[in-house]
TIZA-458495 format. One record per atom (N, C-alpha, C, O): x, y, z; atom name. Coordinates in nm, 3 decimals. Example, Ala and Ser with C-alpha at 12.3 -4.5 7.8 and 13.67 -1.06 7.14 Angstrom:
BEGIN
+---------+---------+---------+-------+
:      px :      py :      pz : atome :
+---------+---------+---------+-------+
:   1.319 :  -0.569 :   0.780 :     N :
:   1.230 :  -0.450 :   0.780 :    CA :
:   1.320 :  -0.330 :   0.780 :     C :
:   1.424 :  -0.332 :   0.846 :     O :
:   1.285 :  -0.225 :   0.708 :     N :
:   1.367 :  -0.106 :   0.714 :    CA :
:   1.290 :   0.003 :   0.787 :     C :
:   1.341 :   0.114 :   0.804 :     O :
+---------+---------+---------+-------+
END
This chain:
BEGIN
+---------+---------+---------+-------+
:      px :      py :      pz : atome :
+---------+---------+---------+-------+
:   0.251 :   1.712 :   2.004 :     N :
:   0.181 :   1.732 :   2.130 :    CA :
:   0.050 :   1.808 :   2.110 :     C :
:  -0.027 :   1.838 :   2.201 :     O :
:   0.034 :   1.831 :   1.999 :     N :
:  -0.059 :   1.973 :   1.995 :    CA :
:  -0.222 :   1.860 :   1.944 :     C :
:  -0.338 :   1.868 :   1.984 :     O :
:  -0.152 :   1.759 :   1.834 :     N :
:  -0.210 :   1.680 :   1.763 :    CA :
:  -0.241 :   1.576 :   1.815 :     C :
:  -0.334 :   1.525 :   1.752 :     O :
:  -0.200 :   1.502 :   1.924 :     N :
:  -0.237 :   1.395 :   1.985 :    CA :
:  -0.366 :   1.398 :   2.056 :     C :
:  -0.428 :   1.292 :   2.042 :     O :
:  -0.436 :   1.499 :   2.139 :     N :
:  -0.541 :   1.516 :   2.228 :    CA :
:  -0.650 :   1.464 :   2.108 :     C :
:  -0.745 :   1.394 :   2.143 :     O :
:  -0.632 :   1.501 :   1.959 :     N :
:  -0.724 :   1.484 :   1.890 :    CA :
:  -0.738 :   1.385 :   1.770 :     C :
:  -0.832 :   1.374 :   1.690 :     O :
:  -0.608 :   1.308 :   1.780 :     N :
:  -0.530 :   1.206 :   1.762 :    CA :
:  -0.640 :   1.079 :   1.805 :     C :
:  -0.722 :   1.007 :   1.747 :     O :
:  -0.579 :   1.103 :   1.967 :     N :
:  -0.629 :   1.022 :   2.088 :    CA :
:  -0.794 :   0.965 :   2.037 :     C :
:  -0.829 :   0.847 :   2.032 :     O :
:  -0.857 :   1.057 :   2.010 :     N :
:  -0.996 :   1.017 :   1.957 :    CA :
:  -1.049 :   0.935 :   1.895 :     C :
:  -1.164 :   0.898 :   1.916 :     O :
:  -0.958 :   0.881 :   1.791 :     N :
:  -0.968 :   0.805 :   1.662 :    CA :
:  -0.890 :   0.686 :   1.658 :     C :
:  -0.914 :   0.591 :   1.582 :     O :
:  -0.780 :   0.691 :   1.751 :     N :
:  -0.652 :   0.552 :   1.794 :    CA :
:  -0.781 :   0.517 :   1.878 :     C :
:  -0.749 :   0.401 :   1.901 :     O :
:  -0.855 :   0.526 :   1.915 :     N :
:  -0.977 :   0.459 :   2.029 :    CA :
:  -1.033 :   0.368 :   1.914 :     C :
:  -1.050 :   0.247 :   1.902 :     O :
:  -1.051 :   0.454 :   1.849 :     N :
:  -1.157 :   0.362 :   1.741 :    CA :
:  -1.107 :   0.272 :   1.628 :     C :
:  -1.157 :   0.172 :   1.577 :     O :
:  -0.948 :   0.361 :   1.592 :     N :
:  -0.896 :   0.248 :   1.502 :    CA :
:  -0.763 :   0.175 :   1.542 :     C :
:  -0.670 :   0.247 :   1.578 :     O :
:  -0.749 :   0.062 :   1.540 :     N :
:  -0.644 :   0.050 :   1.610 :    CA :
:  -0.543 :   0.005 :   1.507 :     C :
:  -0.570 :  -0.047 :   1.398 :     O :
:  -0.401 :   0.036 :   1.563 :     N :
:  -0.284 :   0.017 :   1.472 :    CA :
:  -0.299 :  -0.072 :   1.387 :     C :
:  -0.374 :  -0.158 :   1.434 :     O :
:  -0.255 :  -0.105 :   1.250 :     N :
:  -0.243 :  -0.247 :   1.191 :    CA :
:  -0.094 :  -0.262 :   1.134 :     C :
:  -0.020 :  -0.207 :   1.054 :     O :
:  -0.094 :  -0.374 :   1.227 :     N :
:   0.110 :  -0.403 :   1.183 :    CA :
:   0.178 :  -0.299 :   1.203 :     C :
:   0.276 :  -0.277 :   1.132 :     O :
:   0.135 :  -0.203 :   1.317 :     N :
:   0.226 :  -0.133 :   1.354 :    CA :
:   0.277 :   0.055 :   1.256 :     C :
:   0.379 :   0.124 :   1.250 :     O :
:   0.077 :   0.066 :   1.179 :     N :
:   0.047 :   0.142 :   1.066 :    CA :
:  -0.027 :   0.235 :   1.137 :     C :
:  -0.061 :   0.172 :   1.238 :     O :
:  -0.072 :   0.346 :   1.145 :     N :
:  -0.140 :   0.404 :   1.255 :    CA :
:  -0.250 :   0.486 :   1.128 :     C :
:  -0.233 :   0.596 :   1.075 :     O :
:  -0.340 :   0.408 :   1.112 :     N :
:  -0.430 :   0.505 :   1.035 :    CA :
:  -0.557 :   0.590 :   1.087 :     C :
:  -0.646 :   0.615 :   1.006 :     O :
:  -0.564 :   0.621 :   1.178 :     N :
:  -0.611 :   0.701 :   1.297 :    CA :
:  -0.596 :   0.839 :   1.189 :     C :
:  -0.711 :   0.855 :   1.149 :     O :
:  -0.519 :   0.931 :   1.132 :     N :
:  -0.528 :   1.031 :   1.093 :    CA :
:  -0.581 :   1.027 :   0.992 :     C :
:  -0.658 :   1.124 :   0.990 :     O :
:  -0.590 :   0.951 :   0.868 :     N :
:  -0.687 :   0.954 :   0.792 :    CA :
:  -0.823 :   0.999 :   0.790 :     C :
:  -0.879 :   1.089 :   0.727 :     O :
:  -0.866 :   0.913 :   0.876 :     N :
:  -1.012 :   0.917 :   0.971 :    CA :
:  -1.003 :   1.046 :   1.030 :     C :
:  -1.111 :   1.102 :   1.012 :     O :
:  -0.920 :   1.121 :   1.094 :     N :
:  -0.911 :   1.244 :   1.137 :    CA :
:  -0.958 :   1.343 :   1.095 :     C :
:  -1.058 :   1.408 :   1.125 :     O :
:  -0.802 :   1.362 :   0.949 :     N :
:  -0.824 :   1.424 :   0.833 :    CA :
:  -0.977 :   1.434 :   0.809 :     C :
:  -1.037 :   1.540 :   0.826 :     O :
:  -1.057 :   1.282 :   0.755 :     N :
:  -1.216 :   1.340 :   0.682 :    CA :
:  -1.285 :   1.412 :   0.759 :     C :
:  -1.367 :   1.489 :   0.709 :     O :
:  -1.265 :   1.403 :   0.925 :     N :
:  -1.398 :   1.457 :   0.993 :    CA :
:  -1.310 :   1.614 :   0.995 :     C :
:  -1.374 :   1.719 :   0.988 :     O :
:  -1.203 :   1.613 :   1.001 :     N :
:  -1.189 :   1.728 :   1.068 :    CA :
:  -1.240 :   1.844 :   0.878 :     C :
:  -1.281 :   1.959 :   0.868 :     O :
:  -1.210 :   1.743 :   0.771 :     N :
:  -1.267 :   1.778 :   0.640 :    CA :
:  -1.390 :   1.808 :   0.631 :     C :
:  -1.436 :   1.917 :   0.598 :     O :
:  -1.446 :   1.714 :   0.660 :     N :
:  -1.631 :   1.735 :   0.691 :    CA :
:  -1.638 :   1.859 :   0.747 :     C :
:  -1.670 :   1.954 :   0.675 :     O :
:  -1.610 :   1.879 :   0.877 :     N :
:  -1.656 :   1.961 :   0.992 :    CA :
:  -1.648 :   2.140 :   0.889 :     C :
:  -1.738 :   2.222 :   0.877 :     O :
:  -1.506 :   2.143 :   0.835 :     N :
:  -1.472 :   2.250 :   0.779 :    CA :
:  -1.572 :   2.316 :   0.652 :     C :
:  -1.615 :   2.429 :   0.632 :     O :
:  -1.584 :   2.195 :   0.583 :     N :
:  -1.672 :   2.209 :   0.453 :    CA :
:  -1.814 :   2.248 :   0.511 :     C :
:  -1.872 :   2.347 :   0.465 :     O :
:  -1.878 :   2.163 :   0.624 :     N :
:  -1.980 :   2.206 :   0.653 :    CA :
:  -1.996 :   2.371 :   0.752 :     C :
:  -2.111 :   2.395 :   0.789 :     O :
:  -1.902 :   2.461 :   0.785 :     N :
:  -1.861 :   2.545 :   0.794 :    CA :
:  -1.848 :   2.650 :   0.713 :     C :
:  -1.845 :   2.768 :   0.748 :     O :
:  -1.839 :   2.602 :   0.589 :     N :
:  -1.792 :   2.689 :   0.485 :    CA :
:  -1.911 :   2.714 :   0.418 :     C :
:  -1.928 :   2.801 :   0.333 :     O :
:  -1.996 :   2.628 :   0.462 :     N :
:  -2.147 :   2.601 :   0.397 :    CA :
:  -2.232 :   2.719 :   0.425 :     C :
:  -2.301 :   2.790 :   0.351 :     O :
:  -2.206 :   2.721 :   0.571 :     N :
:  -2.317 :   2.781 :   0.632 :    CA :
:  -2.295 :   2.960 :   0.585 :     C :
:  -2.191 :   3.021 :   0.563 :     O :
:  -2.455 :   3.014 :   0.582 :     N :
:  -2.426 :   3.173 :   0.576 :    CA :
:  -2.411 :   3.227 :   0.658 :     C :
:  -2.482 :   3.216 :   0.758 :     O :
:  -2.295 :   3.322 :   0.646 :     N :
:  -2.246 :   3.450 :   0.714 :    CA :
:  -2.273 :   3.614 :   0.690 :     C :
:  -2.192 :   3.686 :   0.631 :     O :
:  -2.360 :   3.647 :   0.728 :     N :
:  -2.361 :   3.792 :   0.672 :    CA :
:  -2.346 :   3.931 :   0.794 :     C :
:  -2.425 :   3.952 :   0.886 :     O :
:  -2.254 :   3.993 :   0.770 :     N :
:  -2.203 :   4.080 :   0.809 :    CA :
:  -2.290 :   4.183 :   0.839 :     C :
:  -2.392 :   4.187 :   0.770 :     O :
:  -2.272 :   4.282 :   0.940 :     N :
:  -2.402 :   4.389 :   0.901 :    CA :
:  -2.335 :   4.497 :   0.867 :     C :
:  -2.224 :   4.519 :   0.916 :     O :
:  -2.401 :   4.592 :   0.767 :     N :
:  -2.329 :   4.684 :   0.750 :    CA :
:  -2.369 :   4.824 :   0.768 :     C :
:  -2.484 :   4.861 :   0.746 :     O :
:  -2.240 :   4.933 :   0.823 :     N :
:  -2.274 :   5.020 :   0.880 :    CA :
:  -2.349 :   5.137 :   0.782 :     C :
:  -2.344 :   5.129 :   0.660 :     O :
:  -2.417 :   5.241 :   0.850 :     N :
:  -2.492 :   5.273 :   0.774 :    CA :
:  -2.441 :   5.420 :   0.660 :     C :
:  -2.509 :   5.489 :   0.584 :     O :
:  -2.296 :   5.421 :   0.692 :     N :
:  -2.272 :   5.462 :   0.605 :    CA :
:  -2.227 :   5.437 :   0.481 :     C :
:  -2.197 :   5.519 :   0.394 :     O :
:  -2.225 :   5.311 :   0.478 :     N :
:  -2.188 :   5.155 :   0.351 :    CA :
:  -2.317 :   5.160 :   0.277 :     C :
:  -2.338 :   5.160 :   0.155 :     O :
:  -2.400 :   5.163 :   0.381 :     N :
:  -2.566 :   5.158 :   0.324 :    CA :
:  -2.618 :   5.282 :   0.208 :     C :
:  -2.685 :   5.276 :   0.104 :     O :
:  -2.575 :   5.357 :   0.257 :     N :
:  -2.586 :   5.506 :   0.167 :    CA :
:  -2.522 :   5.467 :   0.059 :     C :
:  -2.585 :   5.438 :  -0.043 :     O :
:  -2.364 :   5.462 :   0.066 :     N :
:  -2.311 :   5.444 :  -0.011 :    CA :
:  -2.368 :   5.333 :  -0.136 :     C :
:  -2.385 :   5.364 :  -0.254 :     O :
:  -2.392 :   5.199 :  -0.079 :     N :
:  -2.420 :   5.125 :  -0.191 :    CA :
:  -2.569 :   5.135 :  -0.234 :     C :
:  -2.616 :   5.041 :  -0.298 :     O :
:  -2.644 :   5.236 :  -0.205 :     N :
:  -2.774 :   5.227 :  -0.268 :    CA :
:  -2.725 :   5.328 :  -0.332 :     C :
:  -2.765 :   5.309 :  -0.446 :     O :
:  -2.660 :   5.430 :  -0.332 :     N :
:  -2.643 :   5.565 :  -0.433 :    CA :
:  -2.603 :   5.483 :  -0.546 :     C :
:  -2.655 :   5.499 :  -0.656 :     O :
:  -2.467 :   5.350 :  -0.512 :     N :
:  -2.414 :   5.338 :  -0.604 :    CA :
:  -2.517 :   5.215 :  -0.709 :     C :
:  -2.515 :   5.244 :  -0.828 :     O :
:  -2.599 :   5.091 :  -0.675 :     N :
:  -2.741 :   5.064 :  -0.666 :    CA :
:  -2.802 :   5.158 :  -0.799 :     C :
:  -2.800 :   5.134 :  -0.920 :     O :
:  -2.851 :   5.265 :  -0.729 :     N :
:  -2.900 :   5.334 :  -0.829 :    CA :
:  -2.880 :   5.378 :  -0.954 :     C :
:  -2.973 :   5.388 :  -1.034 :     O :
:  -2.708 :   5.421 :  -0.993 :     N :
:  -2.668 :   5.405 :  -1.089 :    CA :
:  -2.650 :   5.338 :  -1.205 :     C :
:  -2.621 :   5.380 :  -1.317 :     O :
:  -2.677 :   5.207 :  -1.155 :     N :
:  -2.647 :   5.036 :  -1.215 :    CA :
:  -2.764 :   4.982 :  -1.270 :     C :
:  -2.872 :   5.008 :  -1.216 :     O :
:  -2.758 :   4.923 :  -1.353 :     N :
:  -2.891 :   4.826 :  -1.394 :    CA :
:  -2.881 :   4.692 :  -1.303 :     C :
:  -2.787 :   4.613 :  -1.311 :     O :
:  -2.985 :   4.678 :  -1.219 :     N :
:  -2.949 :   4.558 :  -1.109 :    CA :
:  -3.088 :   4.488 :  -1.100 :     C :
:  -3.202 :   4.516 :  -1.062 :     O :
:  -3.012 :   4.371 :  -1.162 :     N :
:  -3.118 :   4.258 :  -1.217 :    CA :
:  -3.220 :   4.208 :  -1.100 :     C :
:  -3.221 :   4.276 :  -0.998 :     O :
:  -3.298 :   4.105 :  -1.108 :     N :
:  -3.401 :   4.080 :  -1.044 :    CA :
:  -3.347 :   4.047 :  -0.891 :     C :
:  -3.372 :   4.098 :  -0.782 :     O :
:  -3.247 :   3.918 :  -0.940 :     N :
:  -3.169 :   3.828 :  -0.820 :    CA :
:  -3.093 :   3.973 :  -0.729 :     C :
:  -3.119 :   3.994 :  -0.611 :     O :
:  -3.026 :   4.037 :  -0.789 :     N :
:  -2.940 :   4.141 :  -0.757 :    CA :
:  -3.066 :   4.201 :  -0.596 :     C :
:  -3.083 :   4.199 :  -0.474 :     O :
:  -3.113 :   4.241 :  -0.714 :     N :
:  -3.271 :   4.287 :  -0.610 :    CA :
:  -3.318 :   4.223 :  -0.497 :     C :
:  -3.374 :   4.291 :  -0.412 :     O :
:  -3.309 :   4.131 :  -0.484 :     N :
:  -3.348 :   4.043 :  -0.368 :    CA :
:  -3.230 :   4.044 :  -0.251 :     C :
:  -3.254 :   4.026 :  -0.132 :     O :
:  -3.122 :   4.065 :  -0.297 :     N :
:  -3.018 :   4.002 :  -0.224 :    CA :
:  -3.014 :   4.184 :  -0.142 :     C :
:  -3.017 :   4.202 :  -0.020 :     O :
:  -3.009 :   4.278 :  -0.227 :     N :
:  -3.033 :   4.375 :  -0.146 :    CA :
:  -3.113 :   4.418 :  -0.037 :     C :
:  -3.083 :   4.464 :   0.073 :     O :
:  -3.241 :   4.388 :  -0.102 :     N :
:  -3.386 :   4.365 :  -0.007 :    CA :
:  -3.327 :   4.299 :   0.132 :     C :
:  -3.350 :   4.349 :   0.242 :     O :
:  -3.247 :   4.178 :   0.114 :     N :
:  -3.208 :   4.103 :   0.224 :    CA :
:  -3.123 :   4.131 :   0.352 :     C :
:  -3.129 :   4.119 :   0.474 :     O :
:  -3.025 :   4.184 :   0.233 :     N :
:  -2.931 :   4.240 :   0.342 :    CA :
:  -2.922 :   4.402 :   0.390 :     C :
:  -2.837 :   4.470 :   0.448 :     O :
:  -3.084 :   4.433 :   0.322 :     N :
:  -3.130 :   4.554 :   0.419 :    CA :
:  -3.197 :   4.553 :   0.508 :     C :
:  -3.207 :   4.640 :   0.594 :     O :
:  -3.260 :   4.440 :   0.498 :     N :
:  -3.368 :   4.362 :   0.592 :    CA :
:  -3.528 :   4.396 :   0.547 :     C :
:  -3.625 :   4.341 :   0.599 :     O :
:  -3.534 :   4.504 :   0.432 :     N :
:  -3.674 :   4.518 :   0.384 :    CA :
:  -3.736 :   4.404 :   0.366 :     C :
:  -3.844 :   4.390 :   0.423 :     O :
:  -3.683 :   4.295 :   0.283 :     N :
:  -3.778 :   4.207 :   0.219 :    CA :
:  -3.757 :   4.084 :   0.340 :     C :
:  -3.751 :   3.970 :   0.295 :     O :
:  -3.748 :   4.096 :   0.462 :     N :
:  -3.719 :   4.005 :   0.533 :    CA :
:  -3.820 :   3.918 :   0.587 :     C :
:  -3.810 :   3.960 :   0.703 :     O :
:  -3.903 :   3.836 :   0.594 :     N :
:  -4.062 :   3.784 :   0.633 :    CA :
:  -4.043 :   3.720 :   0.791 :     C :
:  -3.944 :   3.662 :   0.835 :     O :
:  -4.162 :   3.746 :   0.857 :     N :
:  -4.160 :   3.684 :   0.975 :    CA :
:  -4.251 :   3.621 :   0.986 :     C :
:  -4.357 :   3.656 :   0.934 :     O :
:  -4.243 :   3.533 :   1.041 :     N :
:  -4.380 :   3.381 :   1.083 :    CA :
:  -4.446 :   3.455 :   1.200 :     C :
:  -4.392 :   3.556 :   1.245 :     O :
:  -4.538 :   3.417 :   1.241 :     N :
:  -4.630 :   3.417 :   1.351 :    CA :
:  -4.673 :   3.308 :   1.336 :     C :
:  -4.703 :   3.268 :   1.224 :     O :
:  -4.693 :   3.192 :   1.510 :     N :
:  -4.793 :   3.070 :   1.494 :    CA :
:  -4.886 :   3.121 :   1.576 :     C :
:  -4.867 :   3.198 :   1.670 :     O :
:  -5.019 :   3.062 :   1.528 :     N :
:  -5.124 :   3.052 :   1.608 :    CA :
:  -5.105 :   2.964 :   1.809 :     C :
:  -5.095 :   2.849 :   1.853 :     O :
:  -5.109 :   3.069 :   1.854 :     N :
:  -5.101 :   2.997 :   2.006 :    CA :
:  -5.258 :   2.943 :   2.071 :     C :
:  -5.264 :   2.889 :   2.181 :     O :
+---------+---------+---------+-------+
END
């Protein structure tokens, strides 16, 4: 019951053969697609600012390569760029 509403979607489009219901197959990929392209997208958390202290003290300690460097910049928001268009 839970599976049919979304079932229903795809029995529209494919219809039984000999009494074979391959409607979930077709399901399965999109509902596959949908997830993967989900998993794709970036998520970044913000973090509080006592995390912030913390991981630049700890930052400092470390030899932290170029890439390393950027990703910090980022998710401090220093190195963050903004557009302006001409109006």
């Amino acid at each position: 019951t839970v599976c049919d509403p979304y079932l229903n979607v795809f029995r529209g489009l494919i219809p039984p053969l000999g009494g074979l219901d391959l409607s979930p197959i077709l399901a399965f990929l999109v509902l596959n697609a949908f997830t993967s392209t989900a998993a794709a997208l970036p998520a970044e958390l913000p973090i509080p600012e006592q995390s912030k202290q913390g991981l630049e003290a700890s930052l400092q300690s470390t030899v932290v390569t170029s890439s390393q460097n950027k990703w910090m910049r980022r998710l401090q928001g220093i190195g963050s760029k903004t557009t302006t268009s001409a109006n």
